[in-house]
MARKOLFI-643424 format. One line per field, with one value per residue: residue number from 1; x, y, z of N, C-alpha, C, O in turn. Coordinates in nm, 3 decimals. Layout:
<rs>
pos = [NUM ...];
npx = [X ...];
npy = [Y ...];
npz = [Z ...];
capx = [X ...];
capy = [Y ...];
capz = [Z ...];
cpx = [X ...];
cpy = [Y ...];
cpz = [Z ...];
opx = [X ...];
opy = [Y ...];
opz = [Z ...];
</rs>
This chain:
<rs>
pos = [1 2 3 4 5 6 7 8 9 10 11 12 13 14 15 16 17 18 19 20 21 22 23 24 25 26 27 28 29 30 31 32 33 34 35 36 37 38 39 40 41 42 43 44 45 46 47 48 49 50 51 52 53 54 55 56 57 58 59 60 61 62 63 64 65 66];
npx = [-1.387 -1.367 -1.390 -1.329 -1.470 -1.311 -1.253 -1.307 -1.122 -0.898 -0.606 -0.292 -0.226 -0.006 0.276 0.503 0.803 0.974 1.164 1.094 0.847 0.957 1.101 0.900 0.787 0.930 1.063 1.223 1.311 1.274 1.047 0.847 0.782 0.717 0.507 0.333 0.337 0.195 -0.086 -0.133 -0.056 -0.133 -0.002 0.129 0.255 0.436 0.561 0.819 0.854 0.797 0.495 0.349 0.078 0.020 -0.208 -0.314 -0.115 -0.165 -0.470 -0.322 -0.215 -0.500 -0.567 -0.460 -0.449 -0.510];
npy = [0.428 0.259 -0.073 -0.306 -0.626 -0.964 -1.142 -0.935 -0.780 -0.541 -0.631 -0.418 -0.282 -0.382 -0.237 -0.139 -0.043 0.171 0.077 -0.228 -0.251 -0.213 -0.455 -0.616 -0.616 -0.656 -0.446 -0.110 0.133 0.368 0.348 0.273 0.496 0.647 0.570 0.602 0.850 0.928 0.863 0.592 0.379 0.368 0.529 0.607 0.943 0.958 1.109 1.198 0.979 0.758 0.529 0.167 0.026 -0.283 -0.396 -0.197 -0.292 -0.502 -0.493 -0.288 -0.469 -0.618 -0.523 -0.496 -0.760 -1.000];
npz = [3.211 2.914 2.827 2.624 2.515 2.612 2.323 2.154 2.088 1.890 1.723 1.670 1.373 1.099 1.074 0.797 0.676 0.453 0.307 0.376 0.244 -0.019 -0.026 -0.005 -0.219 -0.421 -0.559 -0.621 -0.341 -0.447 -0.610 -0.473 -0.314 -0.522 -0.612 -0.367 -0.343 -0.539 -0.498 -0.537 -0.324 0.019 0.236 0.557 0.781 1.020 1.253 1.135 0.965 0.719 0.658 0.583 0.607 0.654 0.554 0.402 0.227 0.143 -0.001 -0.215 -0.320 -0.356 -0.545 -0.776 -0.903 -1.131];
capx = [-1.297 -1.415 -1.314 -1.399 -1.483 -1.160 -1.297 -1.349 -0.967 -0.831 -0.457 -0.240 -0.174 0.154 0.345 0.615 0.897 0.910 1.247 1.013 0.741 0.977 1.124 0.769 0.694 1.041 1.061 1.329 1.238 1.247 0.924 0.716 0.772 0.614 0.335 0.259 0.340 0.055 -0.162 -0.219 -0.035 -0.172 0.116 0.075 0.345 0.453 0.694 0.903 0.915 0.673 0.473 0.275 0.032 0.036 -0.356 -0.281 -0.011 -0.239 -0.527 -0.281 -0.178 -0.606 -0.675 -0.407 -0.423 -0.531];
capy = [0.358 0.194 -0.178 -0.447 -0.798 -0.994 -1.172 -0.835 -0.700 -0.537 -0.641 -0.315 -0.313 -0.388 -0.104 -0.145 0.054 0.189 -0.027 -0.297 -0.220 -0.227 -0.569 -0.685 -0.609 -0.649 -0.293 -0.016 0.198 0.488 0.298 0.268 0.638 0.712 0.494 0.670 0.991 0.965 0.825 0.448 0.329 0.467 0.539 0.704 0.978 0.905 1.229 1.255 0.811 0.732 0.374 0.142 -0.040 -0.438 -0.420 -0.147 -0.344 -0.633 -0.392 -0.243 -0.628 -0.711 -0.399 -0.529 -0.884 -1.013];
capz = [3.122 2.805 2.795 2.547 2.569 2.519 2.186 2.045 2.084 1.747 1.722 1.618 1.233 1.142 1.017 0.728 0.686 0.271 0.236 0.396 0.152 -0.147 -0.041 -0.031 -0.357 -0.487 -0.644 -0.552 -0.257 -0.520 -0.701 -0.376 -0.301 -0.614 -0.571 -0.224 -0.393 -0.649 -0.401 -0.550 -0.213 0.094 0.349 0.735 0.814 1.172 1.269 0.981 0.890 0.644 0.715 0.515 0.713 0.612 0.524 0.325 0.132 0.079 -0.059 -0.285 -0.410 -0.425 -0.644 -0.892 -0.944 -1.271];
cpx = [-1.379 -1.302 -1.396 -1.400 -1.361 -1.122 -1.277 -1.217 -0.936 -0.647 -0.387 -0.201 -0.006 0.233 0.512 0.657 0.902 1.064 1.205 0.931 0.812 1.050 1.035 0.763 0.810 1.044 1.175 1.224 1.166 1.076 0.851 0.704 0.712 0.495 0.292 0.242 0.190 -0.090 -0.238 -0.151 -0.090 -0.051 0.067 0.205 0.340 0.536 0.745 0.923 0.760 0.685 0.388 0.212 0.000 -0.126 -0.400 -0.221 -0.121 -0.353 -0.468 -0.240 -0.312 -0.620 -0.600 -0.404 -0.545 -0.645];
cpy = [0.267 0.106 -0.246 -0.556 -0.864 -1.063 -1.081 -0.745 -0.705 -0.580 -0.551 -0.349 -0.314 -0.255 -0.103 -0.037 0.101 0.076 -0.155 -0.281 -0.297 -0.371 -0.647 -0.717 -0.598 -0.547 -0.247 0.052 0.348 0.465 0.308 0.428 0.690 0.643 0.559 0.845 1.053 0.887 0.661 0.336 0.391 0.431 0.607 0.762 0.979 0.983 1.233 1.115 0.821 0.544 0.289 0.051 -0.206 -0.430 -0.357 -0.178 -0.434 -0.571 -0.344 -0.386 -0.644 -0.635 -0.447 -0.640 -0.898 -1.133];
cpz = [3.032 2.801 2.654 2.557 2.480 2.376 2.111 2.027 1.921 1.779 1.647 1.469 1.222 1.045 0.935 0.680 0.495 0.212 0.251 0.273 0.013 -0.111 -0.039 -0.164 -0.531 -0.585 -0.564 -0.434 -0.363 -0.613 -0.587 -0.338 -0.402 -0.622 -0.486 -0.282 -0.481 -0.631 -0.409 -0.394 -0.066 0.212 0.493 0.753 0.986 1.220 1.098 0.928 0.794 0.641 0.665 0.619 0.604 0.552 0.378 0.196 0.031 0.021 -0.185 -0.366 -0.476 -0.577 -0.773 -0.972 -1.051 -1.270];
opx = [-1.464 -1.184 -1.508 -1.309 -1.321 -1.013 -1.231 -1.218 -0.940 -0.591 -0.402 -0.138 0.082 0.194 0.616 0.585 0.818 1.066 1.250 0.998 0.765 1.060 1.063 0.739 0.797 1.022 1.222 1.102 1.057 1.011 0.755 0.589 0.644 0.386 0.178 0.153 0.120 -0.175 -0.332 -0.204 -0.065 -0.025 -0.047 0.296 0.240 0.633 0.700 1.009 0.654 0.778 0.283 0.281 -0.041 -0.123 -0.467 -0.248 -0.147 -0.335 -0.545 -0.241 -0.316 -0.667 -0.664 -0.367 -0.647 -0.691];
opy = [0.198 0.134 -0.222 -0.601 -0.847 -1.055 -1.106 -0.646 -0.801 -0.533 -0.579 -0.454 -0.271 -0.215 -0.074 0.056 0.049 0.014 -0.231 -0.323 -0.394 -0.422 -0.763 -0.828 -0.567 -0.578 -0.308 0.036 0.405 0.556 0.379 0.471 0.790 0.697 0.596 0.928 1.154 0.861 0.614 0.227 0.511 0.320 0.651 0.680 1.001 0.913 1.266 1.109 0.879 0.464 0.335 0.004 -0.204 -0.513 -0.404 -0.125 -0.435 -0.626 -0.350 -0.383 -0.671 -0.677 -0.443 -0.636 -0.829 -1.175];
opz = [3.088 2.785 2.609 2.627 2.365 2.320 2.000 1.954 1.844 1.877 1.528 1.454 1.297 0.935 0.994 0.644 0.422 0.106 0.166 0.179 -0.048 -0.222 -0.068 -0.212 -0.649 -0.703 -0.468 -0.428 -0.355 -0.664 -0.614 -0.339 -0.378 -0.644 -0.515 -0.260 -0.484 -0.716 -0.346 -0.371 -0.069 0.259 0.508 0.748 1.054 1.249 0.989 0.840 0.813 0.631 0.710 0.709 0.488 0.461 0.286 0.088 -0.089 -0.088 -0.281 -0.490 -0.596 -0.683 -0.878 -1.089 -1.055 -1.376];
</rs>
């Protein structure tokens, strides 16, 4: 069994939902689906939900800011 030292624990990313997403970023859901669509959002399909990971989000905020 592979442990790690308890300092070194990752904490699971958090995983927003795309109506999550678009109340983030106050857009429609129909606008973040095309963002993920044309790959400037990066999403994770999870069965059939599609999931933006919070790190992800904030990434997609640095790359834009002015």
């Amino acid at each position: 069994m592979n442990q790690t030292p308890s300092g070194a624990r990752r904490s699971a990313a958090r995983l927003l939902t795309v109506d999550q997403t678009a109340e983030q970023l106050q857009l429609s859901t129909k606008s973040v689906r095309r963002l993920i669509d044309s790959g400037d959002l990066v999403a994770h399909r999870i069965g059939r939900c599609i999931r933006v990971a919070d790190d992800d989000l904030r990434a997609f905020l640095n790359a834009r800011r002015r």
